[in-house]
VODREN-132732 format. One line per field, with one value per residue (C-alpha): z, x, y; residue number from 1. Coordinates in Angstrom, 3 decimals. Each point is the difference from the previous one (the first is absolute). Layout:
# VODREN-132732
w <- [Z;...] $
u <- [X;...] $
v <- [Y;...] $
k <- [NUM;...] $
# end
This chain:
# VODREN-132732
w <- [-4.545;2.342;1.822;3.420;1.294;4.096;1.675;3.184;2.221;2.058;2.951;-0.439;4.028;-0.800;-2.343;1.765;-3.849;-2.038;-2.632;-2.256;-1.761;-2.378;1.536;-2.954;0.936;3.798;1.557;3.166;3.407;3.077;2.920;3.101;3.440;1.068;-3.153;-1.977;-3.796;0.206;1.269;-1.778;-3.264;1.189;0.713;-3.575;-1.576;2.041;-0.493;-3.340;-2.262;1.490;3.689;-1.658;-1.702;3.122;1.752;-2.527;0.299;4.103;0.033;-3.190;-1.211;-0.230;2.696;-1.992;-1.220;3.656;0.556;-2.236;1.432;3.617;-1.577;-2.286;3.476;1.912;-2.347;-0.561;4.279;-0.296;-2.833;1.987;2.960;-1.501;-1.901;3.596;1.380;-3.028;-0.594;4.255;-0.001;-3.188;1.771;2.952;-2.227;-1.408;3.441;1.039;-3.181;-2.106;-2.988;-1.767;1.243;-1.421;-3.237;-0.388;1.232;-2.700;-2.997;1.277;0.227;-3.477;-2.085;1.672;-1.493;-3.264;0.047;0.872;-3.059;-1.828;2.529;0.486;3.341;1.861;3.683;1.425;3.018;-1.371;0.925;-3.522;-3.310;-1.527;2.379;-0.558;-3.214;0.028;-2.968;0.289;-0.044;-3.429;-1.316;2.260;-0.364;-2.271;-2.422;0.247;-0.863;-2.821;-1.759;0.529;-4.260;-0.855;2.180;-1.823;-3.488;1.800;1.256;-3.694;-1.703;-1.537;-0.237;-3.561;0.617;2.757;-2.238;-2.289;2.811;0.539;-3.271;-0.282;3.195;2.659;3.864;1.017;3.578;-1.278;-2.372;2.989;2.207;-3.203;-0.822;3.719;1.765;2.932;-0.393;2.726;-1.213;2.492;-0.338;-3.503;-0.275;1.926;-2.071;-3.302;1.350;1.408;-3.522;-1.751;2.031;0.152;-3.861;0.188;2.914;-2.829;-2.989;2.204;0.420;-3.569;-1.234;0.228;0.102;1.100;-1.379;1.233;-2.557;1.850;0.713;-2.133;-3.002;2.913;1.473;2.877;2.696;0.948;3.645;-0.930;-2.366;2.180;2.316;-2.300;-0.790;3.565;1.832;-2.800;-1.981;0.253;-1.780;-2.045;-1.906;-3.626;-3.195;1.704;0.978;3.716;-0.921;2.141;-0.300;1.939;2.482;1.134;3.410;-1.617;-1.863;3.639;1.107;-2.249;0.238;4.194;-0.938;-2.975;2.677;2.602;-1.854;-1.393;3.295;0.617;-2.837;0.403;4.155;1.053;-2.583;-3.109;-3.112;-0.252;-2.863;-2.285;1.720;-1.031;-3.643;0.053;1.653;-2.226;3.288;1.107;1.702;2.646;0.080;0.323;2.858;1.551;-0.275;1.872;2.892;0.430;0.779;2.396;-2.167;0.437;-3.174;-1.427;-2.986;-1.690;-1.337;-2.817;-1.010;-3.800;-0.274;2.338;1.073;-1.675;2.375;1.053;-1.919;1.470;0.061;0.608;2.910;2.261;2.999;2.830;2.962;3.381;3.273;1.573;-3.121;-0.578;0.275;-2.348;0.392;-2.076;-3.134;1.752;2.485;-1.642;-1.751;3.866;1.413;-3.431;0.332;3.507;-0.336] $
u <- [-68.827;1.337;3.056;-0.166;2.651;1.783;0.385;1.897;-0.656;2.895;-0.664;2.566;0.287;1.441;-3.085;-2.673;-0.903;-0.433;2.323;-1.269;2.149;-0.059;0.455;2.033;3.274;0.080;1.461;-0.482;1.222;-0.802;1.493;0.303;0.704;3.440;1.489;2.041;1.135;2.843;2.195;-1.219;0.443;3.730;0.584;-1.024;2.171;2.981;-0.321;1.431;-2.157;1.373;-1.212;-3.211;-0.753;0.981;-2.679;-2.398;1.245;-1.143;-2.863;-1.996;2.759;-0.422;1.397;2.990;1.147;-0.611;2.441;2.415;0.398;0.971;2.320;1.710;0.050;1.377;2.887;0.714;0.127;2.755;1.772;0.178;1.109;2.491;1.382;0.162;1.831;2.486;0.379;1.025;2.025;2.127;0.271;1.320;2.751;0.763;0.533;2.280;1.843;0.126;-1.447;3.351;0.709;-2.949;0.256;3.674;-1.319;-2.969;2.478;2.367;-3.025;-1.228;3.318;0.447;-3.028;0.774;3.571;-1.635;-1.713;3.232;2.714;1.585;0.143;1.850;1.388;1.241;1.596;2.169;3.284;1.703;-0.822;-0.097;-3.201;-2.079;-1.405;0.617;1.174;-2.546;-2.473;1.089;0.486;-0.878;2.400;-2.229;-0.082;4.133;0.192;-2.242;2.393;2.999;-0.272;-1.142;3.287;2.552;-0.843;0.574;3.622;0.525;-0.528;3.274;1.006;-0.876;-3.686;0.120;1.025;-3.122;-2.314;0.821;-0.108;-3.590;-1.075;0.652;-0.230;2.416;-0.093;0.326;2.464;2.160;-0.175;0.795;3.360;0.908;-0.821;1.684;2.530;-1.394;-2.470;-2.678;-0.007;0.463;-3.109;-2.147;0.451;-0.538;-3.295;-0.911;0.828;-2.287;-2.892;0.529;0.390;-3.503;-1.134;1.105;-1.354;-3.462;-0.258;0.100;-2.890;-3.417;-1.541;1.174;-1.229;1.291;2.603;2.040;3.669;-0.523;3.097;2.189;-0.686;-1.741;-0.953;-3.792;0.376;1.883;-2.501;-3.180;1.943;0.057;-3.580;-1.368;2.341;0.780;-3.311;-3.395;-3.419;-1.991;-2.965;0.591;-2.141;-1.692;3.133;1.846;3.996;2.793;1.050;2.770;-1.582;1.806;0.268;1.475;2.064;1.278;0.204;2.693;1.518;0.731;0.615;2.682;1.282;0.450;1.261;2.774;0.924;1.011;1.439;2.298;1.129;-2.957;0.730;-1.888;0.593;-3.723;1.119;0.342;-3.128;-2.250;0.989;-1.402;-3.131;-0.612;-0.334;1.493;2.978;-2.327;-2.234;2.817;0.773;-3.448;0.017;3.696;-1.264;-2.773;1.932;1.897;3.291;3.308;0.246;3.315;1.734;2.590;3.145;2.053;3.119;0.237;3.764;3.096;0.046;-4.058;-3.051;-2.466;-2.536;-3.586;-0.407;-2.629;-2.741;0.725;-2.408;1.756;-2.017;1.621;-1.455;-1.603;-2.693;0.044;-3.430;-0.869;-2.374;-3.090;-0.452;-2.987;1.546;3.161;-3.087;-1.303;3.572;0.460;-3.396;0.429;3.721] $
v <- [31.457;2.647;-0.608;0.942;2.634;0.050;3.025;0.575;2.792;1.227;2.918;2.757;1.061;2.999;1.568;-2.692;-0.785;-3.103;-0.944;-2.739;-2.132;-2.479;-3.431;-1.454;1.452;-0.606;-2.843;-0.193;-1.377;-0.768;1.900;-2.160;1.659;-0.794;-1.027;2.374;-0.772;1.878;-2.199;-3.140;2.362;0.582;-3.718;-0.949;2.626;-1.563;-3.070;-2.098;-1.930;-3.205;1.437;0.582;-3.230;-1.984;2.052;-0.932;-3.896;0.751;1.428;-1.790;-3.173;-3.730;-2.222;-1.105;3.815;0.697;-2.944;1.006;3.671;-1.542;-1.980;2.986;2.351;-2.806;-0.310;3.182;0.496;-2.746;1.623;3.118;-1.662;-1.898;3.404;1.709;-3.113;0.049;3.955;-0.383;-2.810;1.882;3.174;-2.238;-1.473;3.566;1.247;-3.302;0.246;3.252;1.010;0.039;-3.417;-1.599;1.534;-1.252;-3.697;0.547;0.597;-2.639;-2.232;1.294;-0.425;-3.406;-1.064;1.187;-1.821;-3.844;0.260;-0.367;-0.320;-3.671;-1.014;1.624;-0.162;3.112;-1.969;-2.164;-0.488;-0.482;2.260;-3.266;-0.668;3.136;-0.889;-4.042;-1.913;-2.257;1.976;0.913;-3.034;-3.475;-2.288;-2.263;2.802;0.383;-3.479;0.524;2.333;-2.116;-0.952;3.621;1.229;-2.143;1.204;3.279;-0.725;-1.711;3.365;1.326;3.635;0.571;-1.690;2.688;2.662;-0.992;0.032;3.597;1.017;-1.171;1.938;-2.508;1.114;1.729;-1.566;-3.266;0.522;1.628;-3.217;-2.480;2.354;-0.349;-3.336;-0.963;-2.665;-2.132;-2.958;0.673;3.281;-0.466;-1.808;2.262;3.354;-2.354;-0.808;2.976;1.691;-1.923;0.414;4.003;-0.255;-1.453;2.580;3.020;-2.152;-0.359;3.534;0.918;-2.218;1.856;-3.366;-3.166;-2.986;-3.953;-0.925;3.236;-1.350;-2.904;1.405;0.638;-3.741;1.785;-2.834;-0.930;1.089;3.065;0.934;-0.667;2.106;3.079;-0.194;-0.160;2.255;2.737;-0.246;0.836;-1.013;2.074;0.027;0.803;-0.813;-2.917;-1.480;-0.405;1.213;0.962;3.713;1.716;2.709;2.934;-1.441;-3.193;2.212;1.502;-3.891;-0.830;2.883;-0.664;-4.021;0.788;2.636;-2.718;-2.714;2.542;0.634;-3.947;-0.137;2.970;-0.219;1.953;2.673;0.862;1.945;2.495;1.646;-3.266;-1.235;2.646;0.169;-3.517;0.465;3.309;2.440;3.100;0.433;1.642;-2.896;-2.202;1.687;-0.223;-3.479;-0.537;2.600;-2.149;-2.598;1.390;-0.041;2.486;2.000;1.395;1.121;-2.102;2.618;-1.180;1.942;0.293;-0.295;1.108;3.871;-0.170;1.609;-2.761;-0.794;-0.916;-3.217;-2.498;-0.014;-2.674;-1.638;-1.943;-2.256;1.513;-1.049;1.778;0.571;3.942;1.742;2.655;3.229;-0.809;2.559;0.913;1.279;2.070;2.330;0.336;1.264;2.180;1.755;0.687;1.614] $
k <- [1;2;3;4;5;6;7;8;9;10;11;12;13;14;15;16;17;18;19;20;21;22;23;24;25;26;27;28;29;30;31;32;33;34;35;36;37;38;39;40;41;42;43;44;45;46;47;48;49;50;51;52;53;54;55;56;57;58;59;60;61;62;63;64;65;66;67;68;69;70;71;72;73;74;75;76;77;78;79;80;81;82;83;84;85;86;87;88;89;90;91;92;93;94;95;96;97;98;99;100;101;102;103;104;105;106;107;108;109;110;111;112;113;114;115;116;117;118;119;120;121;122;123;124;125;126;127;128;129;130;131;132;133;134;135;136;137;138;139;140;141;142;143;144;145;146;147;148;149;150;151;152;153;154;155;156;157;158;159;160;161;162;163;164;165;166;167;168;169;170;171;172;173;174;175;176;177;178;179;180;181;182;183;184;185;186;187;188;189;190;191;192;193;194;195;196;197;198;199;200;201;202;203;204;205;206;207;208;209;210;211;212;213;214;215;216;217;218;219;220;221;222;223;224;225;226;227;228;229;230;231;232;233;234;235;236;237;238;239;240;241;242;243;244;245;246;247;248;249;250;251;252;253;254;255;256;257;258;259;260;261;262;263;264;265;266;267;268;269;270;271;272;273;274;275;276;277;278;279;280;281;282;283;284;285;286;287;288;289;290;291;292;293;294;295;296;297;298;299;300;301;302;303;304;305;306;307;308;309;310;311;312;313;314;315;316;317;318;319;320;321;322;323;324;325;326;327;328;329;330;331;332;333;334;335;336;337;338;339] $
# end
């Protein structure tokens, strides 16, 4: 059977002769008086293929995609006007405040954040350095009671039992207190306790997990220990079992706590460089940590013997009202760039 073959015949006005074509390769279009393709061609090239498909949704969509494109475009109408409505009211606060002010209030607001996750409470405003980071909030007073028996075999311990303790490692802040207690009862009483619970702070922060029979060879109390386990602990997941591991921000947590029950133990004054050969930091760190709590840093000098030079000493962190605030690191690298 033959196939039957299209031609197209197309006038060439110039010669006034017939071309004939084959019909097969034209495709052909309608030219309507008073449209133009041009600029329909140029509108498709500019637009995106999301432009494009939502044209399609239009012109030939269902009722609900139809639906769902008023409800994207009104959405994204309020998104832009509420961008335009924050981008002005920031440039309004810029203009009030300064660019440099903001940024300072930013990193203030940053590094404050940073701190509570660790910090004890503290209150800037108080009137005493006792009241800036409160006892109590240390230790409540039903969890000083609690120690009163774990405090008395700490009072009870002779020099030579002291002498073995540091021999086999013992902390060196605790140790310090037990070779100098006060000779008063109450306050006798108070750095007892408070030496046995920040031997249990440093013994906590060794452990790499913590299990419930924690404390229980040093006669540790039940409230004390619950204590230890929600405030310096956290769950994990391990090996289809729920344990409590030390985190590095629980790490930091003791860190500030051991920090500020040194400092009522000691008149407001600490010893950092004992401190942080317990908790295993750096000097540096150690440091860190007392800025961060607004502490006065200085440099104990010892003289070695009469007519000697000074010798450094230890690194020493006092509470002095009102609480000193320190440049961020942050901050130095800014100033040191710029200069």
């Amino acid at each position: 059977m033959q196939q039957s073959l299209y031609y197209v015949g197309v006038l060439n006005k110039q010669t006034m002769q017939m071309e004939v074509h084959s019909a097969q390769l034209f495709n052909m279009q309608p030219v309507i008086p008073g449209e133009t393709t041009e600029t329909d061609t140029s509108q498709n090239i500019g637009q995106t293929y999301r432009e494009k498909v939502d044209s399609l949704i239009e012109a030939f969509g269902t009722n609900k995609q139809k639906r769902a494109l008023s409800a994207r475009r009104l959405n994204q109408v309020g998104s832009e006007t509420l961008h335009h409505a924050v981008a002005k009211a920031a440039n309004s606060v810029i203009d009030q405040k300064g660019l440099e002010a903001l940024q300072q209030e930013v990193a203030q607001t940053e590094s404050q954040g940073d701190m509570a996750l660790y910090l004890p409470p503290c209150h800037p405003d108080a009137d005493r350095p006792e009241d800036v980071y409160l006892f109590d909030d240390l230790l409540s007073p039903v969890e000083y009671e609690a120690l009163e028996e774990a405090g008395s075999k700490m009072a009870a311990l002779t020099p030579e039992e002291l002498q073995k303790m540091r021999d086999n490692g013992g902390c060196l802040c605790v140790l310090k207190q037990l070779e100098s207690l006060p000779s008063e009862d109450e306050a006798r009483e108070k750095v007892t306790r408070c030496a046995y619970y920040l031997s249990l702070l440093l013994k906590l922060l060794r452990q790499r997990s913590i299990t419930r029979k924690f404390g229980q060879e040093e006669g540790c109390p039940r409230i004390i220990q619950s204590k230890l386990m929600k405030t310096f602990t956290v769950e994990s997941f391990n090996g289809g079992w729920v344990q409590n591991v030390m985190s590095t921000s629980m790490r930091a947590k003791v860190a500030t706590h051991c920090l500020a029950l040194l400092l009522h133990m000691g008149h407001m004054t600490a010893d950092l460089t004992l401190l942080h050969r317990d908790l295993g930091i750096t000097e540096a760190r150690m440091f860190d940590v007392a800025k961060s709590m607004g502490l006065t840093l200085r440099k104990l000098v010892r003289q070695k013997a009469e007519g000697a030079e000074p010798s450094d000493g230890h690194r020493l962190a006092s509470l002095v009202l009102p609480l000193v605030k320190y440049e961020q690191a942050s901050q130095r690298r800014k100033r040191k760039k710029m200069r």
